[in-house]
py3Dmol code that shows the C-alpha trace and the ligand (Angstrom):
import py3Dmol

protein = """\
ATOM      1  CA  UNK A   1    -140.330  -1.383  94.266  1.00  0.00           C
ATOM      2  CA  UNK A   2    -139.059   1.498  91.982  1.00  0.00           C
ATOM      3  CA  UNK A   3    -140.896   4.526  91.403  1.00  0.00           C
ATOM      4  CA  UNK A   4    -140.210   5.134  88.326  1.00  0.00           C
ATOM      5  CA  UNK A   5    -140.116   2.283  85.589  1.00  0.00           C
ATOM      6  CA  UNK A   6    -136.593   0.874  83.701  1.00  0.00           C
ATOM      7  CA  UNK A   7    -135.696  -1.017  80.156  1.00  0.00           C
ATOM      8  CA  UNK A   8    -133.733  -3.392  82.167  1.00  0.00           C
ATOM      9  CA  UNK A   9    -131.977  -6.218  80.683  1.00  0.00           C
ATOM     10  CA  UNK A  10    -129.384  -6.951  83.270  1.00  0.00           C
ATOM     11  CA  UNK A  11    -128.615  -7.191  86.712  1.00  0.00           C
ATOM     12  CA  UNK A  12    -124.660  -7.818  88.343  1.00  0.00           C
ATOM     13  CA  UNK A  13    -123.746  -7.640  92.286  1.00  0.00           C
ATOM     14  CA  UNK A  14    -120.877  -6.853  93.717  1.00  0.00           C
ATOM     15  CA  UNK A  15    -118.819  -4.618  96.383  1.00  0.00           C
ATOM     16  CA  UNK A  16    -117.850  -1.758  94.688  1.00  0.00           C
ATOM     17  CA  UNK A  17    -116.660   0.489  97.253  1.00  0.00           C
ATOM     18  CA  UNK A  18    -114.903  -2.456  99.138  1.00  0.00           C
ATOM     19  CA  UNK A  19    -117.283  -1.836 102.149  1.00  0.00           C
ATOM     20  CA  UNK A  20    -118.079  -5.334 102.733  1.00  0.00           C
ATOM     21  CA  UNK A  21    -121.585  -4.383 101.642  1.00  0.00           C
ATOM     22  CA  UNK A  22    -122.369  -6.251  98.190  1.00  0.00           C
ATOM     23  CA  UNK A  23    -124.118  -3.633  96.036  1.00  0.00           C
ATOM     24  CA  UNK A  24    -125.704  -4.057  92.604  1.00  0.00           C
ATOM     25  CA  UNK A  25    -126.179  -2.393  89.113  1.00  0.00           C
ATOM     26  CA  UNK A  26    -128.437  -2.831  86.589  1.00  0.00           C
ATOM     27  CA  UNK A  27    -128.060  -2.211  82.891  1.00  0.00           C
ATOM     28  CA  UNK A  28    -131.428  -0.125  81.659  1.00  0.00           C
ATOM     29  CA  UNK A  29    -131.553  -0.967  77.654  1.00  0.00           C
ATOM     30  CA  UNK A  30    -130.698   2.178  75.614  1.00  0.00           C
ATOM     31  CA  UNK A  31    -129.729   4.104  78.893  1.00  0.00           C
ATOM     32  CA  UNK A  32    -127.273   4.724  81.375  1.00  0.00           C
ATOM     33  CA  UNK A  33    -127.016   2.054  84.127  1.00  0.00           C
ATOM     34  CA  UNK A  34    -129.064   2.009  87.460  1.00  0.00           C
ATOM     35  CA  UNK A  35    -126.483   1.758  90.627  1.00  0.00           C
ATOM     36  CA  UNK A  36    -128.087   0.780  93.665  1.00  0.00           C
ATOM     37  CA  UNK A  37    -125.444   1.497  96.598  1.00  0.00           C
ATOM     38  CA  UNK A  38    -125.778  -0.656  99.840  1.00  0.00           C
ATOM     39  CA  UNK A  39    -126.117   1.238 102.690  1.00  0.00           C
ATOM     40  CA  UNK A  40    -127.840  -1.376 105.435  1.00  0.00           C
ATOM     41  CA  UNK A  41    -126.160  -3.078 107.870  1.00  0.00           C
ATOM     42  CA  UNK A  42    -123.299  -0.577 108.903  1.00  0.00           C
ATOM     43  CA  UNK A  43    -121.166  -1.762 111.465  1.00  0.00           C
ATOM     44  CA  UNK A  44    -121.487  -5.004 110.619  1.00  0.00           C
ATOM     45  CA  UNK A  45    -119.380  -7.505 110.254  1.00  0.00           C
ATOM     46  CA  UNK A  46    -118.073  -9.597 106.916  1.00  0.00           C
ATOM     47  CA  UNK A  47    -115.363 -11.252 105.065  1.00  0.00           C
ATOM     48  CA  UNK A  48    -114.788 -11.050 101.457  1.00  0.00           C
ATOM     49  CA  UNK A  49    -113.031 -13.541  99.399  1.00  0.00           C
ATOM     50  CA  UNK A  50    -111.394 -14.369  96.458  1.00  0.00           C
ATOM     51  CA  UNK A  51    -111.275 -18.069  95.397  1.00  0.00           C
ATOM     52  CA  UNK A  52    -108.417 -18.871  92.820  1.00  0.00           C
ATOM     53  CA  UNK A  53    -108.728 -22.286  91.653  1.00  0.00           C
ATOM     54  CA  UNK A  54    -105.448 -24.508  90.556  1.00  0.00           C
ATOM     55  CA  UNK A  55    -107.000 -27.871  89.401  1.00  0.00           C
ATOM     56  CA  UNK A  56    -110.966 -26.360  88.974  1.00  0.00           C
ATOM     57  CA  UNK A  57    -111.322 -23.687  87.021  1.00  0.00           C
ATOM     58  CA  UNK A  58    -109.665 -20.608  88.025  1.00  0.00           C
ATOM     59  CA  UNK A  59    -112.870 -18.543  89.042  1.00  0.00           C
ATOM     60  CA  UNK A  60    -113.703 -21.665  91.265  1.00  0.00           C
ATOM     61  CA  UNK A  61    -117.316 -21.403  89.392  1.00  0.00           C
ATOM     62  CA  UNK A  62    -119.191 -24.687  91.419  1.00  0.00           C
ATOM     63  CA  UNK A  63    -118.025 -24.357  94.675  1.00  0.00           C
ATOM     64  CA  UNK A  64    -119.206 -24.809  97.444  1.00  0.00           C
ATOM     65  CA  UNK A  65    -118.472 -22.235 100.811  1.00  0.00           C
ATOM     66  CA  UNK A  66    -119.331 -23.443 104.296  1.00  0.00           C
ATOM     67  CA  UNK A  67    -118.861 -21.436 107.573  1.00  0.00           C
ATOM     68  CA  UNK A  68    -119.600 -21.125 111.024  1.00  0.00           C
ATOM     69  CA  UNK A  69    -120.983 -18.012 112.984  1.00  0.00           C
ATOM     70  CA  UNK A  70    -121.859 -18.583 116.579  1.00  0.00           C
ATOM     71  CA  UNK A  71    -122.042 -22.281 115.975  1.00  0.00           C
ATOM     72  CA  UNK A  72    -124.561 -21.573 113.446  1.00  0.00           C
ATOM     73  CA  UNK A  73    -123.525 -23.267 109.903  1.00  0.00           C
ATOM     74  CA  UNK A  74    -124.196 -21.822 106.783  1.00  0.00           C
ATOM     75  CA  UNK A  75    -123.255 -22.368 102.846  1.00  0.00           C
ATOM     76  CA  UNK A  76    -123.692 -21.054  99.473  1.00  0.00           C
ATOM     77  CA  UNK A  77    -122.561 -22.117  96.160  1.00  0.00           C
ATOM     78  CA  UNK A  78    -120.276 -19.423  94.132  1.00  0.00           C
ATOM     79  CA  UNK A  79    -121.757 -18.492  90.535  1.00  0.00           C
ATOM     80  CA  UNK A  80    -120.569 -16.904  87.610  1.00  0.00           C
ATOM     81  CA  UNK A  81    -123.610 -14.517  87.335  1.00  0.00           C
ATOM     82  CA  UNK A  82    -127.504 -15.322  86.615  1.00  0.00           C
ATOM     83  CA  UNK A  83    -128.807 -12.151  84.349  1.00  0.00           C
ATOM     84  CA  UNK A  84    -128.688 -11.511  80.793  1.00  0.00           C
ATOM     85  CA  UNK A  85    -124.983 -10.621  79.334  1.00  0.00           C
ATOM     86  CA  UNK A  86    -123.894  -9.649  83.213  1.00  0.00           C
ATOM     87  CA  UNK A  87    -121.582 -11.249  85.751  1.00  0.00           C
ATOM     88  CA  UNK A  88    -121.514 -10.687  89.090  1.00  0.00           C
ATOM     89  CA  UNK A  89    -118.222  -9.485  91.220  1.00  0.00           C
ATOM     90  CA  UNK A  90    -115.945 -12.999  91.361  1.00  0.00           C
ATOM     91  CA  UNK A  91    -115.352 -12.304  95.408  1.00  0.00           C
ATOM     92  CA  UNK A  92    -118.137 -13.723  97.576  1.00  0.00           C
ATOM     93  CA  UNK A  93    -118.599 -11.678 100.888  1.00  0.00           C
ATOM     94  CA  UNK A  94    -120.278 -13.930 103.736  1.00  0.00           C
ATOM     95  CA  UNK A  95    -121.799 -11.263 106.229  1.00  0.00           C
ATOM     96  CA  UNK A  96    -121.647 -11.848 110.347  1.00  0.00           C
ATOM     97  CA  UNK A  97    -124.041  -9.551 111.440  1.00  0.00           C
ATOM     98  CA  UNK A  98    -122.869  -8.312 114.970  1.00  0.00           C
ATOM     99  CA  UNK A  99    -120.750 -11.139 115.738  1.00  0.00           C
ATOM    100  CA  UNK A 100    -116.928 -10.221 115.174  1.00  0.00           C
ATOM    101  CA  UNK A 101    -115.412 -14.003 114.567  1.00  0.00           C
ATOM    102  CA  UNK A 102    -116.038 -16.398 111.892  1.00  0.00           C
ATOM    103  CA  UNK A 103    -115.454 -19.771 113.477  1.00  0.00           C
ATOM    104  CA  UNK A 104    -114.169 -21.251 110.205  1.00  0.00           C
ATOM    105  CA  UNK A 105    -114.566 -21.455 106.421  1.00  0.00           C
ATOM    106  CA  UNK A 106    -114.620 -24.270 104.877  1.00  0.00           C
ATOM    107  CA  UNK A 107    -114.680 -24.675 100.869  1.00  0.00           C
ATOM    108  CA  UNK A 108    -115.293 -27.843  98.874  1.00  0.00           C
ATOM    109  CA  UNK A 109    -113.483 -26.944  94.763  1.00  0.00           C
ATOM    110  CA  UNK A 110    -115.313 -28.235  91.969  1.00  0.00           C
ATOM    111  CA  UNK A 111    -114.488 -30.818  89.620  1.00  0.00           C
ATOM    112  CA  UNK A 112    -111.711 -31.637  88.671  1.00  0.00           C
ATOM    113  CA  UNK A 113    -110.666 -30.981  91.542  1.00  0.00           C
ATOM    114  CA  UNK A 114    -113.138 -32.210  94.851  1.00  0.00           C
ATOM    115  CA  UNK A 115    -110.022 -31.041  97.467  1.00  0.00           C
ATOM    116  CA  UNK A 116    -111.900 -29.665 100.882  1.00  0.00           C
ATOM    117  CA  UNK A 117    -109.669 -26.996 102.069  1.00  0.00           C
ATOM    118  CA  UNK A 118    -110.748 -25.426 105.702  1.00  0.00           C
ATOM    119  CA  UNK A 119    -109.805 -22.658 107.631  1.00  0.00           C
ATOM    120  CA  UNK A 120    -109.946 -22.099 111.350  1.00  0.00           C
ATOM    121  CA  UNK A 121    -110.443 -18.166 112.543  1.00  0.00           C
ATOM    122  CA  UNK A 122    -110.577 -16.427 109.290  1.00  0.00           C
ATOM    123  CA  UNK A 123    -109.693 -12.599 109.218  1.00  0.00           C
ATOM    124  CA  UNK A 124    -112.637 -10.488 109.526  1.00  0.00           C
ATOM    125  CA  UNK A 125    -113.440  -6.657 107.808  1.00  0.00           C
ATOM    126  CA  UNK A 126    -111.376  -7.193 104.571  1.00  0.00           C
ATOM    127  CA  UNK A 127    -111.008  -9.042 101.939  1.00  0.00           C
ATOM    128  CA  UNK A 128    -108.693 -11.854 101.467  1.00  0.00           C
ATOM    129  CA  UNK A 129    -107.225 -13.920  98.168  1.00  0.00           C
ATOM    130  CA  UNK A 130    -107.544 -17.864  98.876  1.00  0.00           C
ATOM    131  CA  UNK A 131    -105.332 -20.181  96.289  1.00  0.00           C
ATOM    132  CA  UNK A 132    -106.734 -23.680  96.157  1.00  0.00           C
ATOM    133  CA  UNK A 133    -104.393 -26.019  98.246  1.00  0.00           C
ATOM    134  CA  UNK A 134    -102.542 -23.218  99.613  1.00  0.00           C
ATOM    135  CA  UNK A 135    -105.179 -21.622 101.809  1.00  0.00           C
ATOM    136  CA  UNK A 136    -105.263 -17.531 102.769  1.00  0.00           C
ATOM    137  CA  UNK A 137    -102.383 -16.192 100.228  1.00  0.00           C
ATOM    138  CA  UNK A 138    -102.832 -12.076 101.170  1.00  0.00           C
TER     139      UNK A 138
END
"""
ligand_1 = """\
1
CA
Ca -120.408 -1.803 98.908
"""
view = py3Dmol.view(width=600, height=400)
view.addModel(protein, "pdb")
view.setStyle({"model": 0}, {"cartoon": {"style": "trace"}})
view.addModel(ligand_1, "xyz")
view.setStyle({"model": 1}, {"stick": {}})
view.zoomTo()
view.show()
């Protein structure tokens, strides 16, 4: 809850400071914007990525991230954005808490394409660029 009330029309996430911690801004109507910097969670650990589709779309918009912390399995779907006239920061970041390995990542492209791609022992703490059917490019 804010203390203070805002015209708000939009809201977009996103890292960035390239801390790992996704952070968010939010456009006030007839005002500057409202810039909420992440601070929790320091020390933690994360990967960020950034899907490049080949046959899907090139944002890879629809697709679907699985991974494994710990044995524990998780997923989200990667969107565009969600508030009015805003879009969110294209790289997903999938936090690991304490734990310092990500088992694997696995992602499942959208249509057209439907290719599974999966990759054992990730890097951690950065960010990394993954090409559809060519796995972690840089
Ligand atoms: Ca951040």
């Amino acid at each position: 809850m804010f203390a203070k009330s805002f015209p708000a029309r939009g809201l977009a996430v996103g890292d960035f400071d390239n801390d790992g911690r996704v952070d968010v801004v939010v456009a006030n109507n007839g005002g500057p914007p409202l810039i909420l910097k992440n601070n929790a969670g320091e020390g933690n650990h994360w990967l960020g990525v950034r899907l490049e589709g080949t046959k899907c779309n090139r944002d890879a918009v629809g697709a679907w991230l699985s991974w494994s912390v710990g044995g524990t399995k998780r997923s989200r779907l990667k969107t565009g954005g969600g508030s009015y006239l805003s879009s969110h920061d294209p790289r997903e970041v999938i936090g690991l808490g304490a734990a310092t390995k990500l088992d694997w990542l696995e992602i499942k492209w959208p249509a057209p394409s439907g290719r599974v791609e999966r990759i054992e022992n990730p890097p951690v703490d950065r960010y990394v660029r993954i090409v559809e059917g060519k796995g972690v490019v840089s």
